[in-house]
Structures are given as C-alpha cells and as structure tokens.
C-alpha positions in Angstrom: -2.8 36.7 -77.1 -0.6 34.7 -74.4 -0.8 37.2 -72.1 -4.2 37.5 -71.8 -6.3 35.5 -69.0 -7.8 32.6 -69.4 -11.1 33.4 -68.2 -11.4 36.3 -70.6 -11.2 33.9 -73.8 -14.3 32.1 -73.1 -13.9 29.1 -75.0 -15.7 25.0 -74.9 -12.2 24.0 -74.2 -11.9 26.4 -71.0 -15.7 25.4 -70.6 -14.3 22.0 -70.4 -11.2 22.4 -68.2 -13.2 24.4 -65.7 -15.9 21.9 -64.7 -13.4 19.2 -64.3 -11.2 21.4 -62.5 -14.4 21.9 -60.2 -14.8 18.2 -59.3 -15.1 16.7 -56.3 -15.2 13.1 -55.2 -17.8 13.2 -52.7 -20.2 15.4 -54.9 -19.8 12.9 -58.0 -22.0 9.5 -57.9 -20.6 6.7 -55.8 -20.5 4.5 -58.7 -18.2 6.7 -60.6 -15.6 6.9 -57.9 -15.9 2.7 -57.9 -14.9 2.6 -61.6 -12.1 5.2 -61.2 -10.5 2.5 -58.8 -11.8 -0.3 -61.4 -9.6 1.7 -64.0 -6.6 2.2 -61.6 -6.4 -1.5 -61.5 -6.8 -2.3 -64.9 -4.4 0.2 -65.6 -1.7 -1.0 -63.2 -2.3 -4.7 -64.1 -1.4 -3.9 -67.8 1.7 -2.0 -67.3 2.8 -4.1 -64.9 2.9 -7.3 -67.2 4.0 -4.9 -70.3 7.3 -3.7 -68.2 9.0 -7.0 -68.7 7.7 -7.1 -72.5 11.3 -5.9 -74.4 9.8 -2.1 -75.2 8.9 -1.6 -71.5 12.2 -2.5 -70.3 14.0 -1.1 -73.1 12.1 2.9 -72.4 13.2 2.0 -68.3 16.8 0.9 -68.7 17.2 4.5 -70.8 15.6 6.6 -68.2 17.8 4.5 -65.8 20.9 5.6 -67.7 19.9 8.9 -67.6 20.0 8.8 -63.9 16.9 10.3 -63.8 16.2 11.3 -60.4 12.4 11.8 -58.4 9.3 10.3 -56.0 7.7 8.5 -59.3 7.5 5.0 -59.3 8.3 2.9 -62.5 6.1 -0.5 -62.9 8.1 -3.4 -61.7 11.4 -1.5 -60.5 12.2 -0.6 -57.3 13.9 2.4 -57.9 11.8 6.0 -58.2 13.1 8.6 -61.3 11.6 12.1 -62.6 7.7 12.2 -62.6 7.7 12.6 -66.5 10.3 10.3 -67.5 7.8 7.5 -64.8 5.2 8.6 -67.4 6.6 7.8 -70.2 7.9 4.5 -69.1 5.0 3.4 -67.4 2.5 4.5 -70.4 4.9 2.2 -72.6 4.4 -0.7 -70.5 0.8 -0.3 -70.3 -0.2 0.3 -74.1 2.8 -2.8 -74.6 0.0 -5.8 -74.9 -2.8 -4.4 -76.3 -5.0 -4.8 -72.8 -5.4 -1.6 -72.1 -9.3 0.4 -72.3 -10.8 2.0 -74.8 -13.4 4.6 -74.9 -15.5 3.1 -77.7 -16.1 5.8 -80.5 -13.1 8.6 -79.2 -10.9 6.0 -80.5 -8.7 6.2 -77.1 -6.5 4.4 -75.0 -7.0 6.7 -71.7 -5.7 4.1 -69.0 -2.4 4.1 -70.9 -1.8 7.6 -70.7 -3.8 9.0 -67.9 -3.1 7.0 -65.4 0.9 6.9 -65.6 0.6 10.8 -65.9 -2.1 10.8 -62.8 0.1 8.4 -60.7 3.4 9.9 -61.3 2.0 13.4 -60.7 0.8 12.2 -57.4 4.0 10.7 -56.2 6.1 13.4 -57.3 3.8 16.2 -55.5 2.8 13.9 -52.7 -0.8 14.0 -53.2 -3.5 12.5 -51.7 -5.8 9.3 -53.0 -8.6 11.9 -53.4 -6.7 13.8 -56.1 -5.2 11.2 -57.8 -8.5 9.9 -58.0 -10.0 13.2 -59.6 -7.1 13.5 -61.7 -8.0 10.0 -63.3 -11.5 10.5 -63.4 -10.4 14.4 -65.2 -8.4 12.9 -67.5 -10.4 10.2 -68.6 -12.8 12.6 -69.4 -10.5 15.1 -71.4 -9.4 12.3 -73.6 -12.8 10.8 -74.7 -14.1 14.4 -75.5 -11.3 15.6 -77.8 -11.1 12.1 -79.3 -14.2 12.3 -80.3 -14.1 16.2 -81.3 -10.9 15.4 -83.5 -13.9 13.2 -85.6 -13.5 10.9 -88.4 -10.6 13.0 -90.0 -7.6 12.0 -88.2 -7.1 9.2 -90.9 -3.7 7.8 -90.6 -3.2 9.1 -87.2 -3.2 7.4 -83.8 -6.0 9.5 -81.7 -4.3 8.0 -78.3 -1.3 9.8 -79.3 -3.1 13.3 -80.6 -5.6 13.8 -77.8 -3.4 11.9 -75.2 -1.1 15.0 -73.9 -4.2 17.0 -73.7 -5.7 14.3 -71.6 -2.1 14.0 -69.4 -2.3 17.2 -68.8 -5.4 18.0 -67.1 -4.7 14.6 -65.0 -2.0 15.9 -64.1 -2.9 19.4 -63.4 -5.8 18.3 -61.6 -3.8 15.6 -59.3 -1.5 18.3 -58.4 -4.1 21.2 -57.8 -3.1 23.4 -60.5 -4.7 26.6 -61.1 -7.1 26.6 -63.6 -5.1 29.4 -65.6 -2.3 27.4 -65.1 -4.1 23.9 -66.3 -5.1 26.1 -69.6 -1.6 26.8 -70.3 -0.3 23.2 -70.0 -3.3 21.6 -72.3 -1.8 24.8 -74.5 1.8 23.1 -74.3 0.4 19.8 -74.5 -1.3 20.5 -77.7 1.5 21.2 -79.6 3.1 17.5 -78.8 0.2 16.2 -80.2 1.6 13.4 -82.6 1.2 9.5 -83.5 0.9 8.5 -86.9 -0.6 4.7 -88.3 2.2 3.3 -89.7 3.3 0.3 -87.6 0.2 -0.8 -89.4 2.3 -1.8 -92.1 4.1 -4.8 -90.9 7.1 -3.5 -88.8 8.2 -1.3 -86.3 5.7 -2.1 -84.1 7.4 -1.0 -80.5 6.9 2.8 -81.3 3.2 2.7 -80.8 3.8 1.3 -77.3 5.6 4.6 -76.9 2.7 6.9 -78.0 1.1 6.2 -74.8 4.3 7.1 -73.3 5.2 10.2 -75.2 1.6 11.3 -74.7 1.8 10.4 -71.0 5.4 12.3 -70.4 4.1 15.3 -72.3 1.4 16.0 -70.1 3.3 15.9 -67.2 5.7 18.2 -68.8 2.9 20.5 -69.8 2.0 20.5 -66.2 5.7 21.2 -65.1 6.2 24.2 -67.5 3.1 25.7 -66.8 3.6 25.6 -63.4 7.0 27.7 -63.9 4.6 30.6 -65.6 5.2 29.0 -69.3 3.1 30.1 -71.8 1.0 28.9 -74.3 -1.8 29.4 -77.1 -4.9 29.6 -74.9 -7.2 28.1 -78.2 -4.8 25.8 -78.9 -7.2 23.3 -78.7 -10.3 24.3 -80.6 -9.1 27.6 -81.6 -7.5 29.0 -85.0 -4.9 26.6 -86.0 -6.1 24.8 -83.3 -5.4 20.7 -82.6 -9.3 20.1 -83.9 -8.7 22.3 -86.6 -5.5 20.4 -87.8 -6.1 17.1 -87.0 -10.3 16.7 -87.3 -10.6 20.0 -90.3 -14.2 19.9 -91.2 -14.9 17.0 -89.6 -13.9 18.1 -86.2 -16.8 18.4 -83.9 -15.6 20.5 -81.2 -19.5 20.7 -79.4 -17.8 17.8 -77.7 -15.6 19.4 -75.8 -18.6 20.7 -73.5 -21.7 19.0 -74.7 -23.6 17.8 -71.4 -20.8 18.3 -68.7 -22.0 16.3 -65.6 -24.4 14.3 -67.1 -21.8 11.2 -67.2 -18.6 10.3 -66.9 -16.4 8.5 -69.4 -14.4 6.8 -67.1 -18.1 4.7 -66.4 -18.4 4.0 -69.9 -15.0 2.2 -70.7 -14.0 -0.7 -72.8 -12.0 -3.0 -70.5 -10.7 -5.5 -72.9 -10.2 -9.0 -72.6 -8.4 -10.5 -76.2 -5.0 -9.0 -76.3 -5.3 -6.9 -79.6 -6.2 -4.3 -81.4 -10.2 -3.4 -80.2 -11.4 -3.8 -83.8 -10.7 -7.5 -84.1 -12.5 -8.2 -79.9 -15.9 -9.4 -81.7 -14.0 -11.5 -84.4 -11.9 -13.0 -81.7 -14.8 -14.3 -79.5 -17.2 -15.2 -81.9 -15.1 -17.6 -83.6 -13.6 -19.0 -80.3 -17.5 -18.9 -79.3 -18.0 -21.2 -82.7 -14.9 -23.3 -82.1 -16.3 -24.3 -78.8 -19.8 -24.8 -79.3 -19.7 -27.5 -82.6 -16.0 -28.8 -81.4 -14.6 -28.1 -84.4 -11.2 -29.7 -85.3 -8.6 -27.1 -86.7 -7.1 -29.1 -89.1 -11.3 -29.5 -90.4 -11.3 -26.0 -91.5 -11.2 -25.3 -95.3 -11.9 -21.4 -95.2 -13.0 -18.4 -92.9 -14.9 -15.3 -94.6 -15.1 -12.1 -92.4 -17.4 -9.3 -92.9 -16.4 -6.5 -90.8 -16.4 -2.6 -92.2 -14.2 -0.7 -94.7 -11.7 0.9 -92.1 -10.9 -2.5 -90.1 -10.0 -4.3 -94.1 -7.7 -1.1 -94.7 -5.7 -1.3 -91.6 -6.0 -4.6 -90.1 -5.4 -7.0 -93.0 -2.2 -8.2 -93.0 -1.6 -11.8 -93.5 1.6 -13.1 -92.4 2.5 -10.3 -89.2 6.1 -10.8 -88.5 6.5 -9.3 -85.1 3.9 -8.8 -82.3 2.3 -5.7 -82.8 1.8 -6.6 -86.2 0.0 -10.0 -85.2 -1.8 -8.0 -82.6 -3.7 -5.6 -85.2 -4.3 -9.0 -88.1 -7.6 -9.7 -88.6 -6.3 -13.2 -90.0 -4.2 -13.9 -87.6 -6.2 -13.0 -84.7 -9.1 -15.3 -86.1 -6.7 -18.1 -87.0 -5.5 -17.8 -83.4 -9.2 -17.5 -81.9 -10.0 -21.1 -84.2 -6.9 -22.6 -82.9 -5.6 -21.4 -79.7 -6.7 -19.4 -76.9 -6.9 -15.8 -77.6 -7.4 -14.3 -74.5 -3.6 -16.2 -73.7 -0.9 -12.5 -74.8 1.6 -15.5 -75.1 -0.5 -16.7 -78.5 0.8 -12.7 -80.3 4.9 -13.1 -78.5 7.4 -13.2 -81.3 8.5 -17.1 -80.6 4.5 -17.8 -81.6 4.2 -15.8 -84.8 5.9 -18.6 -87.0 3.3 -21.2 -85.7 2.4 -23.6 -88.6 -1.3 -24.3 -87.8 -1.9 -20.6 -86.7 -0.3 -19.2 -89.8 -1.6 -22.1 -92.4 -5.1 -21.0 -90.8 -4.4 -17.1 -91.6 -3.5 -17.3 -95.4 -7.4 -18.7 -96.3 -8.8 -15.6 -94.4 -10.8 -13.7 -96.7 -12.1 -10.1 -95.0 -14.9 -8.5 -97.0 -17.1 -5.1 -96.3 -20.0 -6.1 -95.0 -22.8 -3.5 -95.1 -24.1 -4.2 -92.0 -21.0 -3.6 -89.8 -20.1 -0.6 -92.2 -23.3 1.0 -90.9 -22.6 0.1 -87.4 -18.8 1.6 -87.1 -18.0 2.8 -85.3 -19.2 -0.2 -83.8 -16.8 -2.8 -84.4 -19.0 -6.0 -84.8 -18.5 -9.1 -87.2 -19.7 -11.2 -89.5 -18.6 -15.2 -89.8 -18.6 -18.1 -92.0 -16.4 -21.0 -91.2 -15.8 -23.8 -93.8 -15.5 -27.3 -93.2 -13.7 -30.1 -95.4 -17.1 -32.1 -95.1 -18.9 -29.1 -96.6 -20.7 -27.8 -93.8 -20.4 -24.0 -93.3 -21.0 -22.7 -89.7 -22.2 -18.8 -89.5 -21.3 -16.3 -86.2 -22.5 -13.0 -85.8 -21.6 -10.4 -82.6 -22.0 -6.7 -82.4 -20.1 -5.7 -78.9 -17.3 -8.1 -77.8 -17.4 -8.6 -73.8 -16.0 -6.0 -72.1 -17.8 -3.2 -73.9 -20.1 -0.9 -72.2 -22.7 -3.2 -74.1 -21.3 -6.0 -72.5 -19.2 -5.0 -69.3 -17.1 -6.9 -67.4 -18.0 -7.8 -63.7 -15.8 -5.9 -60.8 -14.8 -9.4 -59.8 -13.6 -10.2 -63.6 -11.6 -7.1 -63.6 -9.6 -7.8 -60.3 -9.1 -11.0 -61.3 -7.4 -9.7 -64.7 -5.6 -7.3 -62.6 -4.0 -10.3 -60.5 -3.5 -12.1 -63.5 -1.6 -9.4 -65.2 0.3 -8.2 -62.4 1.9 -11.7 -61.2 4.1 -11.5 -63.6 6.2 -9.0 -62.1 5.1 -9.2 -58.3 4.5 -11.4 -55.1 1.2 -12.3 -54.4 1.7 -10.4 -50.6 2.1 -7.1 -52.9 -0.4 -7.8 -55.5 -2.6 -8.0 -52.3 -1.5 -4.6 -50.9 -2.1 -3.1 -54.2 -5.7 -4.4 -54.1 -5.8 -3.1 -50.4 -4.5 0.3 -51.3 -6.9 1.0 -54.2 -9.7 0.1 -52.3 -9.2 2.4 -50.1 -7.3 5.4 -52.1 -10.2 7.9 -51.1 -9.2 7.7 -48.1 -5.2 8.1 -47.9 -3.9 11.3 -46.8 -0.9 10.5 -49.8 -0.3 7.6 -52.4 2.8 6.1 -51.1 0.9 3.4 -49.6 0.3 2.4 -53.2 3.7 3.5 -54.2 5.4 1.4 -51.9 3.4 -1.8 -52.5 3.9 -1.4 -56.0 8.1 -1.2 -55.6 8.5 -3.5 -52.4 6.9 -6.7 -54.0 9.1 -6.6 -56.9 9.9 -10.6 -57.5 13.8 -10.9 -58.4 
C-alpha cells in the first residue's frame, strides 16, 4: 500500500536505493571519485556541442518561451530556467550526436540523463560539489542495474529511455539529500514515465530519440520534486507486481541485479566513453575498417564490395542503406562503414544532414552486405565485427575487432577524455571558460556549491 513505509517493504530495489543513499565520497575509492569527474566532463562536452545541433536548440527555445523561471543552467545559454525543464533540455543536447557513454551490456546512455538531472538538481538546491558528485556516481549506478535487470526483453524499446527516470531520480534525490523514504517515492513516480520506443530506427524522425534522454532526465527531477511535496507512489514499482521489470523485461527480467554485489564496483568506473559519433553497435565496424583503410592505403574508388559479420540484433536494427537524415545515418551499419572507408568517422560533421547525399559515401554504402556471423552472435552483447573488403584488382583484405576503443576493454586515457571534452565544448564556448570548466571539475570535491561551475559554463558563452 502507499501509505505504508518504505523500510517495511523490504525489497532489492530499496536494497538498492539504500546503499547508494548511504555513500560517501571520502569512504568510496579515489579512483572512483576521478572517473565521476571524467564523466562530468564527457558529459558536459557532449551537450555542449549537441545544444547548437537543431533538436537542442529547438527543446531550449520552447522552455524559453515558456518563461521558465530557476537556478539551472541550460548548455550554451546564458540564461538559468526551472531545474526540470534544464534537464530535459540539457539531456537533449547531450544524447544529440551520439557521443555520449554507454554502460556496455545495460544498454544505457547514463551521462545523458544523469548528469543533466544531477547538475540541475544541484544548481536549483544549491548543493555542494560533494553531492553532485554522489548524485552522479548514484545515478550512474541506478541506471546500469535496472538496464541490465529489464534483460533481453525490452525488444523494441529504448532502455535509456525506460530505466533513465529511475536513474534521474536517485541522482537527483541523492544531489539534493533526499530522504530515503522520500527517494523511494520518486523512483515510484519515475517508474511510471518510463517510455522510449525503437522506431526512429526506421528511417525518420530521428530528433525524438535525442529527447528520450531528456524526458528521462526531466522526469527524474520531477519525481524528485513531487516526492519531496509528500507525493506518493507504488513502493514496488520497480521490481514489484506490475512492476517496470515485470512489464518491460517479463521473464527475462533479472531483477538479482538490482542488489547483486553492492560495493564491490562502481559502474560509473566501468563506462564506454565513445569516440565515433554513432550508434555503439557500429564503434568496432567504424575503426576496423578506418584501421584497414589506413594500414594498406587503400583508394576508395578501389573498392568493389564490403561484407560485415556482426550479430542478429545489429542486422535487424542497424541496416538501413540510404539514411536520409542524421540519426538515421548515425545508427547505418553501411553508412557508417562507407564513411569509416572514406572519410573520417570520428569527424560528427561526416553524419550532419548537408553530408548524407555524399556520392562516394553513399555509392560506397549500397554494396554493403551485413551477414550473422556466429562468432559475434555468441559474443553480444559484445558488439564486435567481422570484415572483408574487396578490391577491383581482386585482392580481398580481412579485419576483425571485438571492443572498439573506448570500451572498458579498451579505455580511453584521462588525457584523451579532456581533450574530447575541449574539443566538444569549443563549439559553444571561449577557450578562458572551457578552461574554468576544467578548473572547476577538478576541484568539485571541494566547492562548498556548484556555481563556480555554473557560472563558467554561462559566462563564456561565444556570441
């Protein structure tokens, strides 16, 4: 019943919420604390470069007109709105060029939605760099257990979008120093705004899964908010009757995962920071063939055919040919390999909508033939790749990779990540803010509030 306590409903989900609840920075490994900041800044870079993409200024100008009103910061505007509605615009931006992290096998985009939710939070309550710090590293958490508790199941839906509120919300909660009653009742909230389904897969409409980082983002703030107010909700509404793992995972839910060795690592330490600016799945494919292209010099126009073995799920949802807008070309095996043969795929410029009606890139894509190949189907949900690139002169050069770089298998360096971070983020701001950012982060532990971040983010706003 609602109006029972939390702590009488023993559940793994309350299990779950009440050790994260119960960190604290200094008690947690240093190196856990470092990748936090590491994930701030890979989060910042990426919604700073996707607020000038047209869906991130589109979701700002409409909470502009709303004259939303607040202490929350939204990526590369000057002006602060509601904590929520800075969610939702700033989880947009970020999940807008496909650079966000992963957490490999939860199938989940937690930078996207954590961190807007955790940072807004923060602002709007004016907490320290401690808790917004905790509230990352809580999130993070959150989302890569119920992503991976939903299970194979959630066919057809987008798992950032279903176990992203849930995620929010304990970010939030924890950033803010909920109660732990109270953090139960907003993952409650969350859980029923729980939503993102597959289709831009097919070709169009491609913005709205930008916004499912967004929606999940603003909902856990939201959460928060009500629950804060004494709004109720189903205390099992995670893994309870009914329950999100019950109606998106069913029997393949595996909800052990909700509490299965608290403590014993962190998910934010075992992230995906990606470097090709598309869909995780096609990472491998992307590098080995630029890998290929580089080491035998091979000429473009030289190239007869490509064959790709990958698995089942990656041929059913990342085929398409001929994309026609970016998110589209972003989630194209063919495309992506024609671009990786062709052009530089670590460049976001390579998936804009002026360069999906490139000849050689789109010549190149049409003799891309993706097969199941049973090694990477035993793998998954490993996403390696399988390669054989024909030449007109009859030679056929092979590729193989398992993890792409960036992967826990493979991580990127601290220094590689700040330097996509300034990469990313000069596109919106000076390189005396970009600095202060970097300053700031470094040193969030340590600030009695975030505005130092705040304000470096909104005062080096280029015009």
């Amino acid at each position: 019943m609602n109006d029972m306590s939390p702590a009488a409903v023993p559940t793994r989900s309350s299990r779950m919420v009440e050790f994260l609840l119960s960190l604290r920075l200094d008690a947690l490994p240093p190196d856990v604390v470092r990748q936090a900041r590491i994930r701030l800044l890979d989060g910042l870079g990426c919604g700073l470069y996707g607020a000038v993409m047209p869906w991130g200024r589109i979701a700002a100008d409409v909470v502009y007109e709303e004259r939303s009103s607040g202490a929350a910061t939204i990526y590369a505007r000057r002006d602060p709105v509601a904590a929520a509605r800075a969610a939702l615009v700033n989880g947009t931006a970020t999940h807008g060029i496909e650079l966000d992290d992963i957490v490999p096998g939860a199938h989940v985009h937690p930078g996207a939605v954590v961190i807007p939710a955790a940072l807004a939070t923060a602002e709007q309550h004016g907490a320290s760099g401690e808790r917004l710090l905790a509230g990352l590293i809580a999130g993070y958490e959150t989302m890569a257990r119920v992503g991976r508790a939903i299970g194979e199941a959630g066919w057809g839906f987008h798992i950032t979008g279903v176990a992203g509120p849930v995620g929010a919300a304990v970010a939030s909660g924890v950033a803010q120093g909920l109660s732990f009653e109270e953090i139960m009742r907003a993952v409650g909230i969350a859980c029923s705004n729980a939503a993102g389904i597959k289709s831009f897969t097919q070709g169009s409409g491609g913005m709205i899964k930008r916004m499912h980082a967004g929606r999940a983002a603003e909902s856990g703030v939201l959460a928060c908010a009500l629950a804060r107010k004494g709004f109720t909700a189903p205390l099992a509404a995670l893994d309870g009757r009914f329950g999100l793992l019950e109606v998106f995972g069913g029997d393949q839910a595996r909800p052990q995962a909700l509490d299965h060795g608290l403590g014993e690592g962190y998910a934010v330490s075992r992230v995906w920071t990606k470097v090709y600016p598309c869909c995780g799945v096609l990472h491998t494919t992307a590098q080995a063939l630029h890998a290929l292209r580089v080491a035998h010099g091979v000429d473009p126009s030289a190239i007869r055919s490509v064959r790709i073995g990958t698995n089942k799920r990656a041929i059913a949802l990342n085929g398409e040919i001929a994309p026609k807008e970016t998110m589209a070309a972003q989630y194209s095996m063919p495309f992506t390999a024609a671009v990786a043969l062709t052009r530089d795929p670590k460049d976001p410029r390579f998936y804009a909508a002026d360069a999906l009606n490139d000849p050689v890139v789109c010549d190149l894509a049409r003799r891309v033939e993706l097969y199941a190949d049973p090694e990477m189907e035993a793998l998954y949900p490993r996403y390696g790749t399988r390669a054989e690139v024909r030449l007109d002169d009859g030679r056929t050069l092979e590729t193989k990779l398992l993890d792409a770089h960036g992967t826990p298998a493979d991580p990127c360096s601290e220094v590689e990540a700040k330097e996509k971070f300034r990469c990313l983020a000069a596109m919106t701001n000076t390189a005396e803010s970009i600095g202060q950012v970097l300053a700031a982060v470094e040193r969030l532990d340590k600030l009695q509030s975030v505005a130092p971040l705040s304000n470096a983010l909104r005062a080096g706003v280029r015009d």
